[in-house]
Structures are given as structure tokens and as C-alpha cells.
DRENSE-845086 format. One record per residue: residue number from 1; residue in three letters; chain; x, z, y of N, C-alpha, C in turn. Coordinates in Angstrom, 1 decimal, always signed. Last residue first. Layout:
<rs>
R   seq   type   mol   n_east     n_up   n_north   ca_east    ca_up   ca_north   c_east     c_up   c_north
R   NUM    ALA     A        X        Z         Y         X        Z          Y        X        Z         Y
...
</rs>
This chain:
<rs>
R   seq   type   mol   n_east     n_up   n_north   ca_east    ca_up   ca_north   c_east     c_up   c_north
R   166    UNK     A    -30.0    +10.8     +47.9     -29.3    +12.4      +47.4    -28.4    +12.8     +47.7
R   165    UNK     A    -33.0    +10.0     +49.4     -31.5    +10.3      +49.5    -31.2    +11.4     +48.3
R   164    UNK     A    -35.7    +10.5     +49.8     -35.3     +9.5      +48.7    -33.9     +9.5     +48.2
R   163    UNK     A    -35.7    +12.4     +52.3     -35.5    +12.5      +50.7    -35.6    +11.7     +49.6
R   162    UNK     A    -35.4    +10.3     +54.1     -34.4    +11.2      +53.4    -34.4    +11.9     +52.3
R   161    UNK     A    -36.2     +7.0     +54.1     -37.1     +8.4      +53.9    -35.7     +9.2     +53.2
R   160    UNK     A    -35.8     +4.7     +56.9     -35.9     +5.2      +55.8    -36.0     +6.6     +55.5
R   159    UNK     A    -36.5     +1.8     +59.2     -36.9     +3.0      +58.8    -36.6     +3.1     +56.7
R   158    UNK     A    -34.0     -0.3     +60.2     -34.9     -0.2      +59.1    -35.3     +1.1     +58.9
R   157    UNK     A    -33.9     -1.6     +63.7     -33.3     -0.4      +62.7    -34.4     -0.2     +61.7
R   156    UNK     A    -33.5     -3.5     +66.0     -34.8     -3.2      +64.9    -34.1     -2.9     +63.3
R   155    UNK     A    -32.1     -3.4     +67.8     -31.5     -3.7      +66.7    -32.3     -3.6     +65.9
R   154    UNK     A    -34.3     -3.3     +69.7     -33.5     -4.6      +70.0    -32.5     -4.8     +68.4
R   153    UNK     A    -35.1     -0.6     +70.0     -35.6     -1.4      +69.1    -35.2     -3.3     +69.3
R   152    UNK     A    -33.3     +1.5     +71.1     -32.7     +1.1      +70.0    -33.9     -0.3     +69.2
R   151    UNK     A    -34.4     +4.0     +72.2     -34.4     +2.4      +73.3    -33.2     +1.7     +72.2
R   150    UNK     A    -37.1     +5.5     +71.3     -36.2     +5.5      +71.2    -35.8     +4.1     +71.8
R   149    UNK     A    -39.6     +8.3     +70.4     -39.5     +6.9      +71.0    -37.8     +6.9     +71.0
R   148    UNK     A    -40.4    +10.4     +70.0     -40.3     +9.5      +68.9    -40.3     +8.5     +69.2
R   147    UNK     A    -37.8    +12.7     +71.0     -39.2    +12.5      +70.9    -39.1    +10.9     +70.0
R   146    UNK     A    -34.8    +13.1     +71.2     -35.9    +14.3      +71.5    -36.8    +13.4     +70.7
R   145    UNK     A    -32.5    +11.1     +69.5     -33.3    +11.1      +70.3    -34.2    +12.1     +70.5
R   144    UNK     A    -28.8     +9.8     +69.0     -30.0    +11.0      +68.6    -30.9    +11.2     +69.4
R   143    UNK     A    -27.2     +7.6     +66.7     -27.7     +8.0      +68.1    -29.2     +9.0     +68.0
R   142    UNK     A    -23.9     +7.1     +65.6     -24.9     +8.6      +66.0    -25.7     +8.4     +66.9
R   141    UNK     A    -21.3     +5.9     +66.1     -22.7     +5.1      +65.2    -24.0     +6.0     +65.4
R   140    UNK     A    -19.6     +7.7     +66.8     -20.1     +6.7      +68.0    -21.3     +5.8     +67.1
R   139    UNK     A    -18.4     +8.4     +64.9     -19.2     +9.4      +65.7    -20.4     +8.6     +66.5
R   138    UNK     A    -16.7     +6.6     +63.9     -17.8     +7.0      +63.6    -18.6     +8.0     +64.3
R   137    UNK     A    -14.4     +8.1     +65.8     -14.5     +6.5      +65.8    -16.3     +6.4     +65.2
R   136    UNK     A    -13.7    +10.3     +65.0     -14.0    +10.1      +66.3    -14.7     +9.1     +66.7
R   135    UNK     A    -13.3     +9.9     +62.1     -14.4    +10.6      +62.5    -14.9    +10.4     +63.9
R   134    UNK     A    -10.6     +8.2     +62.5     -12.1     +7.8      +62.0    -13.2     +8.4     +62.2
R   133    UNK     A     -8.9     +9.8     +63.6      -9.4     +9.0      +64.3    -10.5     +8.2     +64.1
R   132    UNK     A    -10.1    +13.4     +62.3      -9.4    +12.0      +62.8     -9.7    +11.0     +63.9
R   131    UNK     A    -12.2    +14.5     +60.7     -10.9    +16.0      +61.9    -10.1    +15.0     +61.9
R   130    UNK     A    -14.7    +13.6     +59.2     -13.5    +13.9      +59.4    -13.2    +14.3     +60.9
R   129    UNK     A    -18.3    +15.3     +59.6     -17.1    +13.8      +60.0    -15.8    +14.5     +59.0
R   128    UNK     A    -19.5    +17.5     +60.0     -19.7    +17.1      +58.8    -18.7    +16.0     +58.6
R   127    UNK     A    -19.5    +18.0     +62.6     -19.1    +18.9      +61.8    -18.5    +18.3     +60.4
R   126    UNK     A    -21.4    +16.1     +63.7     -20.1    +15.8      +63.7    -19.3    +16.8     +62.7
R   125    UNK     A    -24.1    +17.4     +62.6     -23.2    +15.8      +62.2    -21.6    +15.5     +62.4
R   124    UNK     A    -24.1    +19.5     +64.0     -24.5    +19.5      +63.1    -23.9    +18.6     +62.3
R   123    UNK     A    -24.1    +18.0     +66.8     -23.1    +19.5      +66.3    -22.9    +19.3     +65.1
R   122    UNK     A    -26.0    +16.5     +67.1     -25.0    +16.4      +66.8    -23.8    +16.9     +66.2
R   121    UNK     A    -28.4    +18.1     +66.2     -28.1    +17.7      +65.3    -27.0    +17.0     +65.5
R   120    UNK     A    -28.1    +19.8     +68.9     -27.9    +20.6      +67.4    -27.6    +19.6     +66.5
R   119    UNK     A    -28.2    +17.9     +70.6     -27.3    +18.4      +70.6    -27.2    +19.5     +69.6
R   118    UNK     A    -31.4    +17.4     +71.1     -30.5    +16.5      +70.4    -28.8    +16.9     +70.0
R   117    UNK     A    -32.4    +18.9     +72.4     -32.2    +19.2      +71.6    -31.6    +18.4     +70.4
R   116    UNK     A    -31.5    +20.9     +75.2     -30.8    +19.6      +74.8    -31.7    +19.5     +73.6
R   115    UNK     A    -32.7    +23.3     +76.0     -32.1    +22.8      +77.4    -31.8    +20.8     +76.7
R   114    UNK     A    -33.6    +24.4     +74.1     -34.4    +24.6      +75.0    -34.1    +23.3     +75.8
R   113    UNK     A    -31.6    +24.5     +71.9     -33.1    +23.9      +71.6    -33.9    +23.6     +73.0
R   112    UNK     A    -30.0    +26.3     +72.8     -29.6    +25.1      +72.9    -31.1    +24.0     +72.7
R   111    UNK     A    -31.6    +28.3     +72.6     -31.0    +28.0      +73.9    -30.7    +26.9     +73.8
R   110    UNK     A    -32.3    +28.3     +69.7     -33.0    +28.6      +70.1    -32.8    +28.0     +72.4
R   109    UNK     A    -29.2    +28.3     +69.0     -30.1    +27.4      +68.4    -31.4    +27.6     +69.5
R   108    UNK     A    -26.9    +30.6     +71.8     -28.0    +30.4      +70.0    -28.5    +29.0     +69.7
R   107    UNK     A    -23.9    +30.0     +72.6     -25.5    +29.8      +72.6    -25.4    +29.7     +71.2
R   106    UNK     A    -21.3    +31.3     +74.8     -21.8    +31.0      +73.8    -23.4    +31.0     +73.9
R   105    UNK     A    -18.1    +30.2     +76.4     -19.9    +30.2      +76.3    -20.0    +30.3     +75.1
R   104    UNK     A    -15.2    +31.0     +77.9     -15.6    +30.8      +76.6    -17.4    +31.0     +76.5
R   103    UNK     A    -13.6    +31.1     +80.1     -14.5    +30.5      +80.2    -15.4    +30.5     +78.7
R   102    UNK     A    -11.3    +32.8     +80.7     -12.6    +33.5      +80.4    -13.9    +32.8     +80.2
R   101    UNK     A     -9.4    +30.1     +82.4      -9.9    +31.3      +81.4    -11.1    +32.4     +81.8
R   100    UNK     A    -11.5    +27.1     +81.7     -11.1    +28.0      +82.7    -11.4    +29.4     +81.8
R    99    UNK     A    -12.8    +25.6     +79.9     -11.4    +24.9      +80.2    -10.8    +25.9     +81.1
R    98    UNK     A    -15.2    +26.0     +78.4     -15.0    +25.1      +79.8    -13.9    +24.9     +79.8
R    97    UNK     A    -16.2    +26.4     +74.9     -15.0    +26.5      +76.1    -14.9    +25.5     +77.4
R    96    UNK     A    -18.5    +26.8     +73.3     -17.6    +26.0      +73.6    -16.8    +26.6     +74.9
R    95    UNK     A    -20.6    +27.7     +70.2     -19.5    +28.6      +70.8    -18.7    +27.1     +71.8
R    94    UNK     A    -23.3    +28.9     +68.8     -23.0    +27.9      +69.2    -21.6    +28.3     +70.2
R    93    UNK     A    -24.2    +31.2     +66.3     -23.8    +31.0      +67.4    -23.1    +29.6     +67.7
R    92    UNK     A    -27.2    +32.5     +64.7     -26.4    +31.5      +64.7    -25.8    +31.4     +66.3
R    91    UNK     A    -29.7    +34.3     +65.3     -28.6    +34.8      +64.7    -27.1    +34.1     +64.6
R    90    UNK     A    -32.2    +32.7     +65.8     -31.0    +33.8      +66.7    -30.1    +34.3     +66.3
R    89    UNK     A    -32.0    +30.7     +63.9     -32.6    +30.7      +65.7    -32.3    +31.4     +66.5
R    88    UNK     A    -31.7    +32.0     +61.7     -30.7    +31.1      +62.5    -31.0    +31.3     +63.6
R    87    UNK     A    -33.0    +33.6     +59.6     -32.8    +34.3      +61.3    -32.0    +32.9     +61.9
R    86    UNK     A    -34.7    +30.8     +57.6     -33.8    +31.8      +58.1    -34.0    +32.8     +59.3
R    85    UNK     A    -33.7    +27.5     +58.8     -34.0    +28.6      +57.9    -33.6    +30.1     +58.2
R    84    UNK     A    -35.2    +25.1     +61.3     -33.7    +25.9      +60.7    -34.2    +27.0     +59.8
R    83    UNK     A    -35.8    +21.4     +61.6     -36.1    +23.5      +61.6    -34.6    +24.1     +60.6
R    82    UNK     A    -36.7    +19.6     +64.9     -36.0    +19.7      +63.2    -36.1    +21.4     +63.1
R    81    UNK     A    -38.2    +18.7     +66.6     -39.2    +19.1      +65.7    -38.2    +19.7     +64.2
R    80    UNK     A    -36.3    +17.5     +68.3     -37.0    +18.3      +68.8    -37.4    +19.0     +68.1
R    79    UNK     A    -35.8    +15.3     +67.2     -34.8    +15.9      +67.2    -35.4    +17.1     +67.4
R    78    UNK     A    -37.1    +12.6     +66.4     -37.7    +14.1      +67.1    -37.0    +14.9     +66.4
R    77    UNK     A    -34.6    +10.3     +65.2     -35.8    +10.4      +66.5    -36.3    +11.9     +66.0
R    76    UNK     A    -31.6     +8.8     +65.0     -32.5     +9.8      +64.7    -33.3    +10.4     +65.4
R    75    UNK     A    -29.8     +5.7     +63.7     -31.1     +6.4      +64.8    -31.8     +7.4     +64.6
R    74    UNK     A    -26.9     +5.4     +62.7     -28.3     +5.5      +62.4    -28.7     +6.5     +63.3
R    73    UNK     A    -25.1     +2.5     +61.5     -25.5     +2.8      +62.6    -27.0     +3.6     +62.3
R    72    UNK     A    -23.8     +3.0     +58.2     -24.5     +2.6      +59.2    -24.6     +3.3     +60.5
R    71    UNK     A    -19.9     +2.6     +57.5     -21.2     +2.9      +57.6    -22.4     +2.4     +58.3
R    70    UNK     A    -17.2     +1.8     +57.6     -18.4     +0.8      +56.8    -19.9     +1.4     +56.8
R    69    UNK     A    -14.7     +1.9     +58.7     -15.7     +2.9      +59.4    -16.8     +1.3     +58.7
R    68    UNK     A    -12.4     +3.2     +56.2     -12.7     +1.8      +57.3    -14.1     +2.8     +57.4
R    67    UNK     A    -10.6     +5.0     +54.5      -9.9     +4.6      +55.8    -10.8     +3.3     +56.6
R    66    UNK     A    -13.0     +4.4     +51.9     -12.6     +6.0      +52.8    -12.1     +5.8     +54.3
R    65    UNK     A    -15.2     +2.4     +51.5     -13.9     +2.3      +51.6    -13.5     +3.4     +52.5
R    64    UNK     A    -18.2     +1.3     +49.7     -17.3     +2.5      +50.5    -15.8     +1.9     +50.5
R    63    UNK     A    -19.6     -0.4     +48.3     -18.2     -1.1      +49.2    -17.6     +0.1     +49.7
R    62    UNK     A    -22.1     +0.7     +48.0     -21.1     +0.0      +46.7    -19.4     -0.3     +47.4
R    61    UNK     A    -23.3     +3.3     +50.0     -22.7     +2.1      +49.6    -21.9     +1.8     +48.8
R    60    UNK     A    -23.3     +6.2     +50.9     -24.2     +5.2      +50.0    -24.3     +4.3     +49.7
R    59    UNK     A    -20.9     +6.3     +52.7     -21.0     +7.0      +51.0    -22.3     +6.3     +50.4
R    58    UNK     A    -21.1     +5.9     +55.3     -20.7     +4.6      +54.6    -20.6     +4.8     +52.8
R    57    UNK     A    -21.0     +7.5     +57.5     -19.8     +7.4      +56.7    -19.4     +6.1     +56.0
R    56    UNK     A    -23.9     +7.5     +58.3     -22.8     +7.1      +59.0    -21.2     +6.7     +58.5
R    55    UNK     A    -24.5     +8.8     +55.4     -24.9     +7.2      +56.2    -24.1     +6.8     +56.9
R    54    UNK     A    -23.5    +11.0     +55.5     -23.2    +10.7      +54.3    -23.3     +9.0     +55.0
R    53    UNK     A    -24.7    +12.4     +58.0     -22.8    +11.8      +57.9    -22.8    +11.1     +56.7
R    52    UNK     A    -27.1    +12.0     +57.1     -26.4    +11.4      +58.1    -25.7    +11.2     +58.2
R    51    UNK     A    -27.2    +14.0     +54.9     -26.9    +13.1      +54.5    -27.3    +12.0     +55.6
R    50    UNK     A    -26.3    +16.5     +56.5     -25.5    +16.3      +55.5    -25.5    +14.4     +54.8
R    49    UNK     A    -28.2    +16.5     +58.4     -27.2    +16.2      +59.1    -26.2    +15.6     +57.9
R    48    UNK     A    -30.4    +17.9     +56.5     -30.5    +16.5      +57.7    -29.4    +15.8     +58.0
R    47    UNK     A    -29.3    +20.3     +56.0     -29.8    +18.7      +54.6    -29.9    +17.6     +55.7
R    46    UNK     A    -29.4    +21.4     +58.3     -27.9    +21.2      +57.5    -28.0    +20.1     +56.5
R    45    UNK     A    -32.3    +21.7     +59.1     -30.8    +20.8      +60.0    -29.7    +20.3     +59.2
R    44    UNK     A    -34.9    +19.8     +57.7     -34.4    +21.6      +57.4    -32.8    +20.6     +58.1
R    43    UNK     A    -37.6    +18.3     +59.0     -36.4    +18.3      +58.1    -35.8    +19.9     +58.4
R    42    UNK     A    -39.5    +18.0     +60.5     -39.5    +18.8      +59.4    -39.1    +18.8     +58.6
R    41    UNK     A    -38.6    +15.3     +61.7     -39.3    +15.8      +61.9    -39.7    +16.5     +60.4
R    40    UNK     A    -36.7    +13.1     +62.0     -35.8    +14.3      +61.7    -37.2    +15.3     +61.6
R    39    UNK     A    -36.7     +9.9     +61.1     -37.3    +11.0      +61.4    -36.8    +12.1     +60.6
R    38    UNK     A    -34.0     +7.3     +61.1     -34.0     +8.5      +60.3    -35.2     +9.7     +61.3
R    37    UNK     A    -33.2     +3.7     +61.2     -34.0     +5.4      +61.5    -34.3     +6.0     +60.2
R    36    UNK     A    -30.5     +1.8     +60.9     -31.2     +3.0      +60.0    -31.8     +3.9     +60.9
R    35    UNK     A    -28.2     -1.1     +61.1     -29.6     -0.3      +61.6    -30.2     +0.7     +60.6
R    34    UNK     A    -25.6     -2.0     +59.3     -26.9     -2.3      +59.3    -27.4     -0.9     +60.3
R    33    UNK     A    -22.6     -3.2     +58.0     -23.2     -2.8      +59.1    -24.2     -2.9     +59.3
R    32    UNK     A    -20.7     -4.0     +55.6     -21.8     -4.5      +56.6    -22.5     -3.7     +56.2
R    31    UNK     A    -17.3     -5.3     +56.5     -18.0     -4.1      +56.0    -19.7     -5.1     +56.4
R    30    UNK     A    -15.6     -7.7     +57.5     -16.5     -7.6      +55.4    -17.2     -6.3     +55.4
R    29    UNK     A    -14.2     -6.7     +58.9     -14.8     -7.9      +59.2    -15.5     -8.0     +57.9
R    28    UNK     A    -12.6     -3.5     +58.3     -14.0     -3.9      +59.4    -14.7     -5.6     +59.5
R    27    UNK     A    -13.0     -4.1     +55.0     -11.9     -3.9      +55.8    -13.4     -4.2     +57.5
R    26    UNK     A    -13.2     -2.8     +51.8     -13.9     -3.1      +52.7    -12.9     -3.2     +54.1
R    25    UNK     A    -12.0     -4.3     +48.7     -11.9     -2.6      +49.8    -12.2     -3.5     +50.9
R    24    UNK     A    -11.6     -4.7     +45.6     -12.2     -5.4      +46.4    -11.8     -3.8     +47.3
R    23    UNK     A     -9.5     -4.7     +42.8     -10.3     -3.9      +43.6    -10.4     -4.0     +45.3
R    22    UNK     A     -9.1     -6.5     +39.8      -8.7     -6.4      +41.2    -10.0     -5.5     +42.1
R    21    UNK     A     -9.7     -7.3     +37.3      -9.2     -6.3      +37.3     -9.0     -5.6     +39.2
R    20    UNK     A     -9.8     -9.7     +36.8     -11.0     -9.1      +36.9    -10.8     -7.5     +37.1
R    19    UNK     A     -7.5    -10.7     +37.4      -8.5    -11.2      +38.0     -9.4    -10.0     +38.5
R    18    UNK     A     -5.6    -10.5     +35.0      -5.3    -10.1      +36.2     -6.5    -10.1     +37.2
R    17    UNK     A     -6.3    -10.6     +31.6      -6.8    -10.9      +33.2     -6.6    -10.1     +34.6
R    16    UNK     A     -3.1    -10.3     +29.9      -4.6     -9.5      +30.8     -4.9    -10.2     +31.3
R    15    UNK     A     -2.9    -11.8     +27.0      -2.4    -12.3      +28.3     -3.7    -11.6     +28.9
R    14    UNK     A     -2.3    -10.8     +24.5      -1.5    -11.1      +24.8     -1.5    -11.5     +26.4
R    13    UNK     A     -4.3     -7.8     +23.8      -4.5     -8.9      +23.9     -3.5     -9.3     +25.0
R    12    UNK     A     -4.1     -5.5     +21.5      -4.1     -5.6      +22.5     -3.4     -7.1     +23.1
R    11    UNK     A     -5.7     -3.4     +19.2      -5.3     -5.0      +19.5     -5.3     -5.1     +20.7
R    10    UNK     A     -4.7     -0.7     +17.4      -5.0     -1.1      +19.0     -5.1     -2.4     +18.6
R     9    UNK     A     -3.0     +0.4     +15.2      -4.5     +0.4      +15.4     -5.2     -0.4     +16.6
R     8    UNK     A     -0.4     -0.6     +15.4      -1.0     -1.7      +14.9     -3.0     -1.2     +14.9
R     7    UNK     A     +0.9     +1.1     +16.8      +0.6     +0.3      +17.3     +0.0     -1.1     +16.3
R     6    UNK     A     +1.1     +2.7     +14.3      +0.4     +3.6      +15.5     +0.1     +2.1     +16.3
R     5    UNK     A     +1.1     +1.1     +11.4      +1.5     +2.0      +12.1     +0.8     +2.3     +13.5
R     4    UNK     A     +0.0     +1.7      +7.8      -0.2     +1.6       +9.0     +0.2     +2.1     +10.4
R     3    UNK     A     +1.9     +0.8      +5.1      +1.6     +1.6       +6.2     +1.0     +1.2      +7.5
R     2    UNK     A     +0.9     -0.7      +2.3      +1.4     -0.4       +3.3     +1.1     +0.1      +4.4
R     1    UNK     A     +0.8     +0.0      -1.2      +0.0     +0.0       +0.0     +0.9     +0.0      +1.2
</rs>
């Protein structure tokens, strides 16, 4: 009987396809770029924002590419009506610095709600980015509106349902 040896269990075929083997990566002229509303109305903030960045980023796409900005551009209208869990409303602190010492502010949810309220779910979003020049760069796909109107209907942005998202 003769032996079988280790490389004779395998068949390994004399000429790879180099072809099929190649890994496509999105570069800015091949990403594509689309329109997305997003109602933020009775959405809970952190699930909101989570898969925003996920959109803006460009993670629900077959083409992701980490280093290129392939996400979508997305519109998020009544900013106003989003909710938070919890004591947040008062218990959460919003913290920035003017630039002069002692200048350090802080605000609740509830303050910030009052005066902007589009500025939680930015907070909220950018958090979520990278700490680069991509994140800085994506940021700018974010656009966040109070109420249910919005001056974005020239890109006639495809409405979609977040929790369809995962």
C-alpha cells in the first residue's frame, strides 16, 4: 500500500486566478453618494445618532472603504421631538470652553433643547465619527433640522425607516 503524503491530500491547482481574487476599494470618484431622510421623531438619541454615523460613514454599504468618505449625505428632520432615557434631561452634561480662562460652560439636554435643538443630535453624531481628518470631512454630510420642513428638497433625499436599520 502506499503512503499518503500530507501534500497529496490538497489538490491545488496549477495556475490561480489572479483576477478573481482582487479587492475592489472605493476611492471618492467610484464612491456613490446618495440623499437620505432620516425622522428623528421618537427616536431614543444614542440609537439615533449610532446609526447616522453608521450612514454618514458609509457602513451599510457593500463598497465600504474605512480611509474614503463613501457615505451618505443624511437629512434629519424634528430634531426637536427626539427623547432621551432616563434622568438624562437633567442629569447629562454638555460641557464647552469659550477660549477665556474660567470660561468653561456647561448645559443640560434640557438647555440645550431649549435654545438649539438640533445641536444634541449633532453632539450626539459627531461623537460617534473618527478623531481625524475624515471625521472632520464627513461631518459636513450631517444636516440637522428642528421641524419637518427642510431646504434640502432639490436633492430629493430618499426617505428611510431606522428601524429597518441594524
Amino acid at each position: 500500500m502506499g503512503e499518503i503524503y500530507r501534500y497529496q491530500l490538497f489538490k491545488i491547482p496549477a495556475k490561480v486566478d489572479t483576477l478573481s481574487y482582487k479587492t475592489v476599494s472605493a476611492n471618492k470618484a467610484t464612491a456613490d453618494k446618495q440623499w437620505v431622510l432620516v425622522d428623528a421623531e421618537g427616536q431614543t438619541l444614542g440609537r439615533l445618532a449610532s446609526k447616522v454615523a453608521k450612514l454618514i460613514r458609509g457602513k451599510y454599504k457593500p463598497s465600504y472603504t474605512p480611509h474614503v468618505d463613501c457615505g451618505d449625505n443624511v437629512v434629519v428632520i424634528n430634531a426637536s421631538k427626539v427623547n432621551l432615557t432616563g434622568d438624562k434631561w437633567d442629569s447629562k452634561q454638555y460641557i464647552r470652553y469659550t477660549g477665556y480662562p474660567g470660561g468653561q460652560r456647561f448645559a443640560t439636554p434640557r438647555e440645550v433643547m431649549a435654545k438649539k435643538p438640533e445641536r444634541l443630535i449633532e453632539n450626539a453624531v459627531k461623537g460617534m465619527l473618527p478623531k481625524n481628518k475624515l471625521g472632520r470631512a464627513i461631518y459636513g454630510n450631517l444636516h440637522v433640522f428642528e421641524g419637518a420642513t427642510h431646504d434640502k428638497e432639490a436633492q430629493q433625499p430618499k426617505q428611510i425607516n431606522l428601524n429597518d436599520l441594524k
